[in-house]
C-alpha positions in Angstrom: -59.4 24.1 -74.5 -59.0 20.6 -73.0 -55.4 19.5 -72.8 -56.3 16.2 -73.7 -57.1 15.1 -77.8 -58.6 11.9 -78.8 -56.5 10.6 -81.0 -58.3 10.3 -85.1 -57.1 8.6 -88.1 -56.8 11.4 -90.7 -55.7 13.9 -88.9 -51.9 15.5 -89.1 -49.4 14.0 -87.2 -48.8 15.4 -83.2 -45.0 16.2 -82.3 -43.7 13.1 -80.8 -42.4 13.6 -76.5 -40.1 11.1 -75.9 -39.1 11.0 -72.4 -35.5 10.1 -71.4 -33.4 9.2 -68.6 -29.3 9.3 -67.4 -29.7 5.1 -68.2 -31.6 5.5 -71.7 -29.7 8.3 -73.2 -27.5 6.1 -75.0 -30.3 4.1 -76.6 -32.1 7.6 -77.5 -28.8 9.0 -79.2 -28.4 6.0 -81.2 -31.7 6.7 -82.8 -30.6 10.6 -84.0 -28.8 12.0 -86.7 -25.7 13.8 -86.7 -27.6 17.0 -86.7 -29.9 16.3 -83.9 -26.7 14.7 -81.8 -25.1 18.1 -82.3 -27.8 20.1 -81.4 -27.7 17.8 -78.0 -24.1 18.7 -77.3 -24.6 22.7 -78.7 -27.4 22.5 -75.7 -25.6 21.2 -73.7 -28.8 18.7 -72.7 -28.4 16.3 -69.9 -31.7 14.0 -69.1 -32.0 15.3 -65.7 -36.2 15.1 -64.5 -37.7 18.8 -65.9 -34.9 19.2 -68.3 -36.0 19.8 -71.7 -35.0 20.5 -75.6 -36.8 20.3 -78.7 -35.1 18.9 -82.1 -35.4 21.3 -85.3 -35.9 19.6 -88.7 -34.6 21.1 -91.7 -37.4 23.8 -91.7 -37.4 25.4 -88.3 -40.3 23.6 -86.7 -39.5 20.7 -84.3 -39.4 17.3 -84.8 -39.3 15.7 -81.9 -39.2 16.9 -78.1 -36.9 15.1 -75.5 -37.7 15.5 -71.9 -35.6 14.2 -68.7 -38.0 12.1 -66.3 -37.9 10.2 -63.3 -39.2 6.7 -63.9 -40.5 6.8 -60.6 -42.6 9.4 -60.6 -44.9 9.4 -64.0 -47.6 12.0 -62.9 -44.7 14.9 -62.7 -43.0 13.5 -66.1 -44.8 15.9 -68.4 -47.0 17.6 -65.6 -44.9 20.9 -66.4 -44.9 20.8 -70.3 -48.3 21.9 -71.1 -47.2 25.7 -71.0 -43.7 25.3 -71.9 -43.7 23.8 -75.1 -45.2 26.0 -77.8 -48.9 25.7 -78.7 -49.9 22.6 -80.4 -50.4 18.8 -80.8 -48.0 16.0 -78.9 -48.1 12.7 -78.5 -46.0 10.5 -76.3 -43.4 8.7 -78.6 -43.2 5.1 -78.1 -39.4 5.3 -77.3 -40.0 6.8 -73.6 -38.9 5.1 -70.6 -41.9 5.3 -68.8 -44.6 2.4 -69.1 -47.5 3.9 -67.1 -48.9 6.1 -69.7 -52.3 7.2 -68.3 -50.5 8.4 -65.4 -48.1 10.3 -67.4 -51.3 11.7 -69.5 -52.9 12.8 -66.3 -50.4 14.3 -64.8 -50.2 16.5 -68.2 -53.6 17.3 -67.9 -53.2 18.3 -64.3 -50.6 20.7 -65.0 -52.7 22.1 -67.5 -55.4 23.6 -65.3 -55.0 27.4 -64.3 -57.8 29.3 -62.1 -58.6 32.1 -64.6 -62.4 32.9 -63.5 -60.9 36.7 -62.8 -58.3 37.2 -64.9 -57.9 35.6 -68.8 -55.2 32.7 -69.1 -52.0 34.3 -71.0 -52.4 31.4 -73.8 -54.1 27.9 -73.8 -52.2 24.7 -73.4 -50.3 22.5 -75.8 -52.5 19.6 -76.1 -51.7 15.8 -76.0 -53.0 13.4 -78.3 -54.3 10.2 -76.2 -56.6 7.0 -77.6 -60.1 7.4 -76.9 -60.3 4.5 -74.1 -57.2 6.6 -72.2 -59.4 10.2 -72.7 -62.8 8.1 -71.4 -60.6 6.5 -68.5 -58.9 10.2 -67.7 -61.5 12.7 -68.4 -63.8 12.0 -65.1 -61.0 12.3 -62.4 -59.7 15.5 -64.4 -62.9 17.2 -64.2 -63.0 15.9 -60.6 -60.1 17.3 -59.8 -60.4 20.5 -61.2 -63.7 20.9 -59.6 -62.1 20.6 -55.9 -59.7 23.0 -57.1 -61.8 26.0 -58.7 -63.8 25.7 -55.5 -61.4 25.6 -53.1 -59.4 29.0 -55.2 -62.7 30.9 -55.0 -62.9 33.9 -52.7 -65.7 33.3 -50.3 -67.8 36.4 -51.4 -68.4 33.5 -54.3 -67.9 30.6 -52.3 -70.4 30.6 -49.6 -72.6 28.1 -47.9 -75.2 29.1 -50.1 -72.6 28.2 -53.5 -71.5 24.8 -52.0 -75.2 24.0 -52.1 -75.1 25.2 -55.5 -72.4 22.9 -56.7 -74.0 20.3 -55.0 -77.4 20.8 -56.8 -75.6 20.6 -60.3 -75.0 16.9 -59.4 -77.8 16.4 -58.8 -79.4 17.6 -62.0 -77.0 15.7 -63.8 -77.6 12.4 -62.3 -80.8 12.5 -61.3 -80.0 12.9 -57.2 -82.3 14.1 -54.3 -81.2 17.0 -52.4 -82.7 18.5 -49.3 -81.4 21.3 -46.9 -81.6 22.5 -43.7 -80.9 25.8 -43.4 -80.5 28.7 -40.4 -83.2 27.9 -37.2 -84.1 24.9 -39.3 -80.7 23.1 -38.0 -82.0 23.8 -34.6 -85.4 22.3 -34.9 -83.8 19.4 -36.9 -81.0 19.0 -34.3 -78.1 20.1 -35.5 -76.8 22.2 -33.3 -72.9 22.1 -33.5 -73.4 23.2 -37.0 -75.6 26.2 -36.3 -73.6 27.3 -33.3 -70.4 28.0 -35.7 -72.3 29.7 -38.5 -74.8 31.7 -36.6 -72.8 34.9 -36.4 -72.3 34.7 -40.4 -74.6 36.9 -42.1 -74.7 34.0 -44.1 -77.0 31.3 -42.5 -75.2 27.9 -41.7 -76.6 24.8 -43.8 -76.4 21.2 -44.1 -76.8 19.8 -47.0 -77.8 16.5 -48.2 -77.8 14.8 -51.3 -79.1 11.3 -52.2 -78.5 8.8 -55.1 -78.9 5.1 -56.0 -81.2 1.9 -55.3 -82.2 1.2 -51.7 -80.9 -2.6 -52.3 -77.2 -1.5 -52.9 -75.3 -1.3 -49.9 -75.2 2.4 -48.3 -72.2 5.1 -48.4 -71.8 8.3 -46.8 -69.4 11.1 -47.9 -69.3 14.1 -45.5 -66.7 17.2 -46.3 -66.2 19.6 -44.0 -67.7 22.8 -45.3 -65.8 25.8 -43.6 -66.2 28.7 -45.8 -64.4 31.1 -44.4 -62.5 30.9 -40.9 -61.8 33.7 -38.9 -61.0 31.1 -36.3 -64.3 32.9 -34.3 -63.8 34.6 -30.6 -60.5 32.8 -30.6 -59.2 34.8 -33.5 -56.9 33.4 -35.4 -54.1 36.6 -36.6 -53.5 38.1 -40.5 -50.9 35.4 -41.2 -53.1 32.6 -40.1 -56.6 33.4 -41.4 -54.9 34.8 -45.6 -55.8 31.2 -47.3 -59.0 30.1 -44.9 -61.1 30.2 -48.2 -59.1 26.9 -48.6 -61.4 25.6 -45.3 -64.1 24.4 -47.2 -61.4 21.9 -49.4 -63.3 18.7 -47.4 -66.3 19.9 -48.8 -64.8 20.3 -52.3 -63.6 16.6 -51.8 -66.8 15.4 -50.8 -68.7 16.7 -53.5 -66.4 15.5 -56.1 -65.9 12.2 -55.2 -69.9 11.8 -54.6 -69.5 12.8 -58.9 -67.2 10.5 -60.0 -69.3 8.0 -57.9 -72.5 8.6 -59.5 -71.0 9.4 -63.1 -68.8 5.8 -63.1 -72.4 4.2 -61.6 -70.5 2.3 -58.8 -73.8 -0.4 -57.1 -74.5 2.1 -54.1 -76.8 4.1 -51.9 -75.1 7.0 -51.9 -75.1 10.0 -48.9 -72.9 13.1 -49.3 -73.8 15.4 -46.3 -72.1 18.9 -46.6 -72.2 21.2 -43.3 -71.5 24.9 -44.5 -70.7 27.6 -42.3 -68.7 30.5 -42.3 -66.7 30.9 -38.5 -67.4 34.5 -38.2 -67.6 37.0 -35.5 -70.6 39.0 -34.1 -72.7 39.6 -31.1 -74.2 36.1 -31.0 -70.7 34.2 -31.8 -69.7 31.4 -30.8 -67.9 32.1 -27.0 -64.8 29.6 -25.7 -66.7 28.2 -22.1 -69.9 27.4 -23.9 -71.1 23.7 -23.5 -73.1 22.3 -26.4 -75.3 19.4 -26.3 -74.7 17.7 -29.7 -77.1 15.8 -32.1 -76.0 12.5 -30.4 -76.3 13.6 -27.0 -72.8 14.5 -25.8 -71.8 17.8 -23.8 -69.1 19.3 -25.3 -67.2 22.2 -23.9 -66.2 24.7 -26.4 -62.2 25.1 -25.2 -61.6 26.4 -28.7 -63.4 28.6 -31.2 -60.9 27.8 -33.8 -61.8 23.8 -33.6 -64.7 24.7 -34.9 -64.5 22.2 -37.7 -64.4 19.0 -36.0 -67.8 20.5 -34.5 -70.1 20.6 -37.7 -68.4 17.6 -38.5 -69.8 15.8 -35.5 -73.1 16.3 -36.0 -72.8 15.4 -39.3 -71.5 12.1 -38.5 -73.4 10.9 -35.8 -76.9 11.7 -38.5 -74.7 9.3 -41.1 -74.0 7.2 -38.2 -77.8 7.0 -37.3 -78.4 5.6 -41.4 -75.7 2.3 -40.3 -74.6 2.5 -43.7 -71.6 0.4 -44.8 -69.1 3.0 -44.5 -68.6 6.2 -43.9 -65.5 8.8 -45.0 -64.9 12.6 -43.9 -62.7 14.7 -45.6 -61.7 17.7 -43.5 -59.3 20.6 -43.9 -59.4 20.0 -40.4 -55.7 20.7 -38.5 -52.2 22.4 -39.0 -50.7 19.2 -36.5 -51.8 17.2 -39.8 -48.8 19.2 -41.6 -46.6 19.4 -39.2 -46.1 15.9 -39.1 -46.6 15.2 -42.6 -46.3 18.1 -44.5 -48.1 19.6 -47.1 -48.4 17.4 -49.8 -49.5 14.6 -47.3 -52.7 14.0 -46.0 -53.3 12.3 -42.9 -55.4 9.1 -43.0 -57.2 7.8 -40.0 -59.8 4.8 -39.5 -60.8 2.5 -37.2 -60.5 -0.6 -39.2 -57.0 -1.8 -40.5 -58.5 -3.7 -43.7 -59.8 -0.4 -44.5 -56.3 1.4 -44.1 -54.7 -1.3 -46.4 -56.9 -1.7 -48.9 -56.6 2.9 -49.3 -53.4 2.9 -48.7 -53.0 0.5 -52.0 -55.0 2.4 -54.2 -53.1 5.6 -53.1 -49.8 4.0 -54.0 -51.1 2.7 -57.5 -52.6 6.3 -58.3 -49.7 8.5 -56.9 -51.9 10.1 -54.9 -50.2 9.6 -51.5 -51.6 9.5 -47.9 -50.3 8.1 -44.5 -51.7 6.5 -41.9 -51.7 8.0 -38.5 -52.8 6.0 -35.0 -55.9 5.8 -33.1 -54.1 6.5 -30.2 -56.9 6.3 -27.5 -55.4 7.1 -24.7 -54.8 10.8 -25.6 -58.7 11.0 -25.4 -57.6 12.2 -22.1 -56.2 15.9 -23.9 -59.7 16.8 -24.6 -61.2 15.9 -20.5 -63.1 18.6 -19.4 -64.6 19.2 -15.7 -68.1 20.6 -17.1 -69.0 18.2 -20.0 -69.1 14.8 -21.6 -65.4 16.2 -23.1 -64.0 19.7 -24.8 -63.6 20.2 -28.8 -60.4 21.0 -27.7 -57.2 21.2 -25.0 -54.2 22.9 -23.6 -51.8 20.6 -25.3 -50.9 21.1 -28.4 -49.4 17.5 -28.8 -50.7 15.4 -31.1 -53.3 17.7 -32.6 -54.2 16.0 -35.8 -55.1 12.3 -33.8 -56.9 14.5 -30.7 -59.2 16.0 -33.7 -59.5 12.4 -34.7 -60.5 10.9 -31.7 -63.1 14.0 -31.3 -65.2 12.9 -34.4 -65.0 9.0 -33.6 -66.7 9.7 -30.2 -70.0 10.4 -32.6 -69.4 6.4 -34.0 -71.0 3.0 -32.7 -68.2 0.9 -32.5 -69.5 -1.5 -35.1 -69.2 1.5 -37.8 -66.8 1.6 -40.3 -65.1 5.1 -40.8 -62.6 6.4 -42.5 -61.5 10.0 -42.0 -59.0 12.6 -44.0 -57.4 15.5 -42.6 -56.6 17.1 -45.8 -54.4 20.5 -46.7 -56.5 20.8 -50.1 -53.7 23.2 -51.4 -50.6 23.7 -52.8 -47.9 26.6 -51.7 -45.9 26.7 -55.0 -46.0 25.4 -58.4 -44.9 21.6 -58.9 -45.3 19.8 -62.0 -48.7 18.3 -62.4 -49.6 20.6 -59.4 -49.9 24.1 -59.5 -50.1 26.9 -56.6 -53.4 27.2 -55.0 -56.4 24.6 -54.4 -55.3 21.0 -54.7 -57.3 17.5 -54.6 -55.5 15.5 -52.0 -56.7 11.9 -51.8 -59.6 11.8 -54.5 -58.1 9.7 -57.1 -57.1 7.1 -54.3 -60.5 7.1 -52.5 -62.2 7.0 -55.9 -60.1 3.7 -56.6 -61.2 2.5 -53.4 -64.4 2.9 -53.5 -64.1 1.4 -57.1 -62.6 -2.0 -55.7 -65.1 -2.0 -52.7 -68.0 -2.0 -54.8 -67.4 -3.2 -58.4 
């Protein structure tokens, strides 16, 4: 059931949501009667963000639901009301305090989503009733979003190399995309060979996968997610604690391949790549071994000092094929370090690029989308972390400063200097239920790249 109703003349009338605040309260009292003002003080409500009552009319049903917000923060106003209120129709009264109304609408219909491909959903959501140019505006970025997320919460036995390709052919049926794929030895004869050196001991062979879309004459994009099934962090294993979630490692790839939808679906005037490297990191006889020096698709040694940087290496491969293309831009999304959250937390993700226009111009559309994301340095004199004594460099070093820009600085080595790049290192998850933003996969960053890209190339 979609949490989101068009709203139609003739139909019956939704319960009206007005949402309140400690400055309002006054002004929404005013307009009760001395029932409902009772029932306030019998409740005891205070408009505190999350609190929540609902008036009675004469009859038992409700009349009206009051909900405490923060005008700051529209996406979480109603993001948790989907499963508490009863089943039913709602509609945002016109009282509330909160102007941004397609944010508050999304942030219901994020809150709405639950994962339920193995077990049945205790009850549908309570639906909101929306105008039909707020459901057209909403409905793309909610399906994007709960795309990334139902990949990134499937178990890998479901969510292999082989399924990523999968979602990505479904695009292209729908909009009429090109896809090709290289697959096992062929990333070898192609040169690839970062990616198939961390998937080869999968019984699952490693891909890349590319898909295609839009006129030659439009200027050219490339989206690249890193697609890490499953990490066991190879040779270098990571322990029990640190390898639970790694189904999540694919959540760049889940980014990738939804943004590359709402790209083709809104029609934006581009020659679009999404490139998807999919491997699992797995362990066997002909794994991956730390000491091994790889020569990469764009000529660089690289010491392997790390198994368990593994994804900055099919990412590198990756890019320096996009790079070949000297397309307009290119972005990577990447579930790529833990450094990322420990300098920025979870809910964070850490932006890097080599152009400060580009930064600013993100940075904007994350702030008008609530979909946050911070700017971390090019700081290229730590290039000196990852020296090694037997290659061009190491995927990897002893220090464990400064992880997330070292990563960073890894994957621009594989750029021209003249190349635009953008790159986020992503958590793709959440660790406990927030409003508008329940526990497991997350999209991080999609709503303000999509906006970006929007401006870029309207």
């Amino acid at each position: 059931m979609s949490p989101l109703i068009e709203r139609k003349s003739g139909k019956r009338t939704a319960i009206p949501i007005e949402m309140v605040d400690v400055a309002g309260m006054l002004a929404t009292e005013a307009r009760l009667d001395d029932m409902q003002r009772q029932w306030l003080a019998t409740t005891a409500f205070r408009p505190m963000p999350g609190a929540l009552t609902v008036l009675p009319d004469a009859h038992g049903g409700i009349t009206r639901v009051l909900v405490g917000v923060d005008r700051g923060n529209p996406l979480a106003a109603l993001g948790a009301l989907p499963y508490r209120l009863p089943q039913g129709m709602y509609e945002l009264a016109p009282e509330g305090v909160i102007d941004d109304r397609d944010l508050v609408a999304l942030g219901w219909a994020l809150g709405a989503y639950r994962f339920d491909r193995y077990r049945a959903s205790d009850r549908p959501p309570a639906q909101l009733v929306v105008d039909a140019a707020t459901l057209r505006t909403l409905q793309p970025v909610i399906d994007a979003t709960w795309q990334v997320r139902d990949l990134v919460n499937t178990p890998t036995e479901d969510m292999g190399p082989e399924h990523l390709a999968q979602a990505i052919h479904a695009h292209a049926t729908e909009h009429k995309a090109k896809v090709r794929e290289w697959v096992g030895d062929e990333l070898l004869e192609a040169n690839f060979p970062t990616i198939h050196a961390v998937g080869r001991a999968s019984h699952r062979p490693p891909r890349l996968i590319e898909l295609t879309w839009g006129k030659n004459s439009n200027p050219k994009l490339v989206l690249i997610g890193k697609g890490v099934c499953f990490d066991t962090g190879g040779l270098d294993i990571k322990p029990s604690d640190g390898m639970r979630w790694m189904k999540k490692d694919m959540g760049g790839a889940a980014h990738a391949i939804a943004l590359a939808g709402l790209v083709m679906k809104a029609k934006l005037p581009v020659r679009l790549t999404l490139l998807v490297p999919a491997v699992e990191n797995a362990i066997a006889g002909n794994a991956m071994r730390p000491g091994e020096v790889i020569r990469t698709r764009a000529g660089h040694t690289v010491e392997v000092d790390n198994t368990d940087a593994e994804g900055r290496l099919v990412l590198c491969d990756a890019i320096a094929y996009a790079a070949e293309q000297a397309p307009d831009l290119i972005v990577d999304f990447a579930t790529l370090t833990g450094a990322a959250r420990v300098a920025l937390g979870p809910e964070v993700p850490a932006l890097f690029t080599n152009r400060d226009q580009l930064a600013d111009h993100v940075i904007g559309a994350a702030e008008f989308t609530q979909d946050p994301l911070w700017r971390l340095p090019l700081w290229r004199p730590y290039r000196r972390m990852l020296e090694s004594y037997v290659a061009d460099f190491a995927n990897a070093g002893p220090s464990r400063h400064a992880g997330a820009i070292t990563a960073a600085l890894y994957l621009e080595r594989f750029l021209p200097d003249s190349q635009n790049w953008m790159h986020l290192d992503t958590y793709s998850w959440n660790d406990g239920d927030r409003p508008a933003h329940p526990r497991g996969g997350e999209a991080q960053g999609l709503r303000a790249f999509f906006r970006f890209l929007s401006e870029r190339y309207s």
